[in-house]
N, C-alpha and C positions, 0 to 999 in steps of 0.2 A: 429205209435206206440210210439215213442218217446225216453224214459227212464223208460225201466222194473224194476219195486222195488220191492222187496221179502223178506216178513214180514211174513210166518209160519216158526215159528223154526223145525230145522230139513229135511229141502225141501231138494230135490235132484235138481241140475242143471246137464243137460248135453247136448247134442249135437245130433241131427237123419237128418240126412243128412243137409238140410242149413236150419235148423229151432233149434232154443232155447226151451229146454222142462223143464219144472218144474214141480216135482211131492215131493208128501208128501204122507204118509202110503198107498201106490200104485192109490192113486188118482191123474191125471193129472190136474192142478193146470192152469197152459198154456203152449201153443204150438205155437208160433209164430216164424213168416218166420227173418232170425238174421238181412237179410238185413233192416227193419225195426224197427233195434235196433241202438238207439244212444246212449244206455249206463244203465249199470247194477247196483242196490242199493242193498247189502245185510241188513236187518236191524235184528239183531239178530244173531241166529247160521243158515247153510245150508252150505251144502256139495258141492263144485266144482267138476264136472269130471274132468279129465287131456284133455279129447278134446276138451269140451267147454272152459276150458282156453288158451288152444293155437288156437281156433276160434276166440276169442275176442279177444287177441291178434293179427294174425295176419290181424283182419279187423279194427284195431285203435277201438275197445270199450271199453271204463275203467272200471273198478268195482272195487266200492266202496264198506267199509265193516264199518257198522253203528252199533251202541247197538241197542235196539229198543225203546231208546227214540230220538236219532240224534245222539247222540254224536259221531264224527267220530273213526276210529281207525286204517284205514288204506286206501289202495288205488292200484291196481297193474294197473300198467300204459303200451301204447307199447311203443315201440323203443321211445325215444325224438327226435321230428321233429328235422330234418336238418338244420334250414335256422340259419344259426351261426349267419348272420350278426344282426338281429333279437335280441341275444342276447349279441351279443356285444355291440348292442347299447341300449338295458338296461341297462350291468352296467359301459357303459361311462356316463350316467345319474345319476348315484347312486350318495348317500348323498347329499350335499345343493347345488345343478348345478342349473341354470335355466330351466335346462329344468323338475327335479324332482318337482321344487316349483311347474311350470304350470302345471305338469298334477296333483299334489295336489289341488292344485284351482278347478281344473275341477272334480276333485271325489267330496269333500266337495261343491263344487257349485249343480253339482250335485242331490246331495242326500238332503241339503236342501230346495232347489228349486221345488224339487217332495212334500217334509213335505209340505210345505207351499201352495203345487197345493193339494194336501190332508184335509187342514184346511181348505180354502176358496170353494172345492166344498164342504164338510160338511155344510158350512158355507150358502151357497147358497142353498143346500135341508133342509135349517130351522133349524141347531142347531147353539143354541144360548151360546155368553159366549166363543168364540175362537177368539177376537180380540185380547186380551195379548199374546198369541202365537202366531198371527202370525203378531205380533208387532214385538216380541223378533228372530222370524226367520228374518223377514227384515232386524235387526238392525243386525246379524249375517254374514248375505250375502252381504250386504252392501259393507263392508269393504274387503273382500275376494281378489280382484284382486290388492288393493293398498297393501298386507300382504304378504312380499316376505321369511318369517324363517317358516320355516315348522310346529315350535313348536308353534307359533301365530296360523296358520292355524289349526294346532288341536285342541285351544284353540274355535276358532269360531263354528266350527264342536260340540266341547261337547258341546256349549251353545245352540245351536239350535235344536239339539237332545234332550235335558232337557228341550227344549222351547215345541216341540212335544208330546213329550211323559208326560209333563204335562196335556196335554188335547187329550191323545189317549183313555182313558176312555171315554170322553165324547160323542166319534162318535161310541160306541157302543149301538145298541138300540134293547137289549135283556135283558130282566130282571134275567134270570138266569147269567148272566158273568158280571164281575166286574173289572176292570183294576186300579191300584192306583199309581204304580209304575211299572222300567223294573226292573228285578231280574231275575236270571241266576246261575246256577251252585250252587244245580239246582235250578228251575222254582217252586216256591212255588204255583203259581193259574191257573188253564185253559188257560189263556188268553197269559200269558208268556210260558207257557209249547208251544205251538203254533207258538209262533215268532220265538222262540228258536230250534224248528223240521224244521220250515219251513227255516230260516236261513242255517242250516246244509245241505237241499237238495240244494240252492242255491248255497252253497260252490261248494258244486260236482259238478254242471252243467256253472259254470263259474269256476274251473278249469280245468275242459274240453277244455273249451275253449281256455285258456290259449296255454293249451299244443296242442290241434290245429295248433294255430299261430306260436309256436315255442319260448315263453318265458319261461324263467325260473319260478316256481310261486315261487319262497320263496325269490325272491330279490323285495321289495315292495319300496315303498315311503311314505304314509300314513303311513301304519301300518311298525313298525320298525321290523327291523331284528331278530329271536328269533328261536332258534333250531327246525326244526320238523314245522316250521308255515308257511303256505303258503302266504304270507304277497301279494304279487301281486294279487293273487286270490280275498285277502278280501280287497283292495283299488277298485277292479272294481267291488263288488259287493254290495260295497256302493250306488251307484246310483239307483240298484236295490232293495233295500230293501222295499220302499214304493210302487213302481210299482208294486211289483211281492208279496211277502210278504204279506206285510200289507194290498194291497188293497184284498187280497184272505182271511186271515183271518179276515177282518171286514166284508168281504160277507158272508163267511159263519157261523158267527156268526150271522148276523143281518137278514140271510135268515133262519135260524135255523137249518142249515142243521146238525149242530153240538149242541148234548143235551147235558147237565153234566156228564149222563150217560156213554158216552163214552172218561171217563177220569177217572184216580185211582189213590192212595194218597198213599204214603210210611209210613208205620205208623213213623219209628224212625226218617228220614232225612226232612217230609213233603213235597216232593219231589212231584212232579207233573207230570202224563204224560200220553199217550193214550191208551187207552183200544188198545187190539186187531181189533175189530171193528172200532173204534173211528181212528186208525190209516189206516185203508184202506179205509174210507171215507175221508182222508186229504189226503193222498196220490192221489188219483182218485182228488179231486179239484185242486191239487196243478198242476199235470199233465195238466187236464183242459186251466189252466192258463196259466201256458207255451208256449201254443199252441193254444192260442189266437191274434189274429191279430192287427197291428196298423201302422199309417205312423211313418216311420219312420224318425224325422223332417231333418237330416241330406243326409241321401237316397234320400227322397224323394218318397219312396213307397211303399207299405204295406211288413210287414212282422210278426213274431209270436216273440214272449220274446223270447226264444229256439235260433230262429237268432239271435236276437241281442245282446245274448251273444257274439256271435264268431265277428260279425259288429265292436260291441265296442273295442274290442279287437283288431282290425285288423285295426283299425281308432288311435287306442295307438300306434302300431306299427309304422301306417305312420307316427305319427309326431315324434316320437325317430329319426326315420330314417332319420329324415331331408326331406321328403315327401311332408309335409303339416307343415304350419304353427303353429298347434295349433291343442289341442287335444279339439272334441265338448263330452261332456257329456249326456246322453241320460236323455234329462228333459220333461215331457208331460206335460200339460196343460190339 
């Protein structure tokens, strides 16, 4: 089952014996067994029992509490894993250590390594006109491992994401969507309202992870320190953005599973975002995806996105720890 997301305003969650139930004006919505629950999305308004919240709690599942366009708002987590050492030795890494620079290297190598496995298989099913990006992603990654100040490192990172997202319109091949730029907060077109929903579920499910392993998320290295921010969360889910993301919303854009129909406009702010409908067909793909299978190059053997949140995570760990040499970044090809 995965990660149950619940998007009718108003639902009831509660508890009947070891099953998660969800109802709305006395209709049962779902009824699923909890132990195949990895974790709960509220998106909108809905009502918690007090027993399905001390059930989720005492079996480590988080819920998360969303608007019903992504935007997070909260989170009630269980106990913070144990393992101290785990976080001690994140923040004997904090600020400009060798050991913060390397696993910076590795989120930005990462994540533009995947852009640029993104441009050349576009590139290879016939679209034409993506050599200057992924010129400008080479010439970005290039340099990355000789680049020991953090702030250079993010310097390379914006350029290669601007090298992307130049030409993320082009591997759309749907005549109704249009991409010309990223924009956010909010999402003025379909296409960003999309990146921007799907971003948010990924936050949740690689702070999950996080808190699995037993890291603190708000001491990051990439993304800097900043009240209320889960800064570790969003350095490990850099890597994922193209994998899990992007490669979901240019499917279901270019399979058509998603019409314009299932998106509506703010009249004052132009704000962009999903129909009712339009939001439980991205959710169901997104799910999908998660739970789709691949080697994993560092494992050595198959697993779903879903794991390899918690993999990656627990591979950052080793090499804090002094474990492993060197933190691998999950890059596919």
């Amino acid at each position: 089952m995965g990660t149950v997301y619940i998007s009718t305003d108003d639902a009831f969650i509660g508890k009947t014996d070891e099953r998660l139930r969800v109802r709305a004006q006395k209709e049962t919505l779902l009824d699923v067994p909890l132990i195949k629950v990895d974790g709960v999305v509220i998106l909108g308004r809905a009502t918690v029992s007090p027993a399905a919240l001390i059930e989720l709690l005492e079996r480590k599942i988080p819920l998360s509490f969303m608007t019903g366009t992504g935007r997070f708002l909260g989170r009630l987590e269980p106990e913070l894993n144990k393992n101290i050492f785990v976080r001690s030795a994140q923040w004997q890494a904090a600020g400009e250590t060798p050991q913060s620079v390397h696993a910076v290297q590795g989120f930005i190598r990462g994540k533009l390594k995947n852009y640029r496995s993104m441009l050349l298989r576009s590139q290879r099913e016939g679209i034409t006109g993506l050599e200057a990006g992924i010129t400008r992603l080479e010439q970005a990654i290039h340099p990355i491992n000789q680049t020991s100040i953090i702030d250079s490192l993010r310097g390379l990172e914006g350029a290669g994401s601007a090298a992307y997202f130049t030409h993320f319109g082009q591997l759309i091949r749907n005549g109704d969507f249009t991409f010309k730029t990223r924009n956010r907060r909010p999402p003025t077109d379909p296409v960003n309202a999309l990146l921007s929903f799907g971003y948010a579920l990924l936050l949740h499910d690689v702070q999950g992870a996080i808190n699995i392993v037993g890291f603190d998320p708000y001491l990051g290295y990439l993304h800097t320190q900043r009240y209320g921010r889960p800064s570790l969360a969003l350095d490990l889910l850099e890597e994922f953005r193209p994998l899990v993301v992007d490669a979901m919303v240019l499917s279901a854009l270019n399979r058509k599973a998603l019409s314009p129909e299932d998106f509506s406009t703010e009249s004052l702010s132009h704000a962009v975002s999903l129909t009712d409908e339009g939001r439980r067909k991205f959710l169901r793909l997104y799910e999908q995806k998660k739970q789709s299978k691949f080697k994993h190059p560092v494992m050595g053997k198959q697993c779903t996105y879903q794991e390899a949140f918690e993999i990656q995570t627990r591979l950052l760990a080793k090499y804090l720890m002094g474990e492993t040499e060197q933190y691998p970044p999950l890059i596919l090809k």
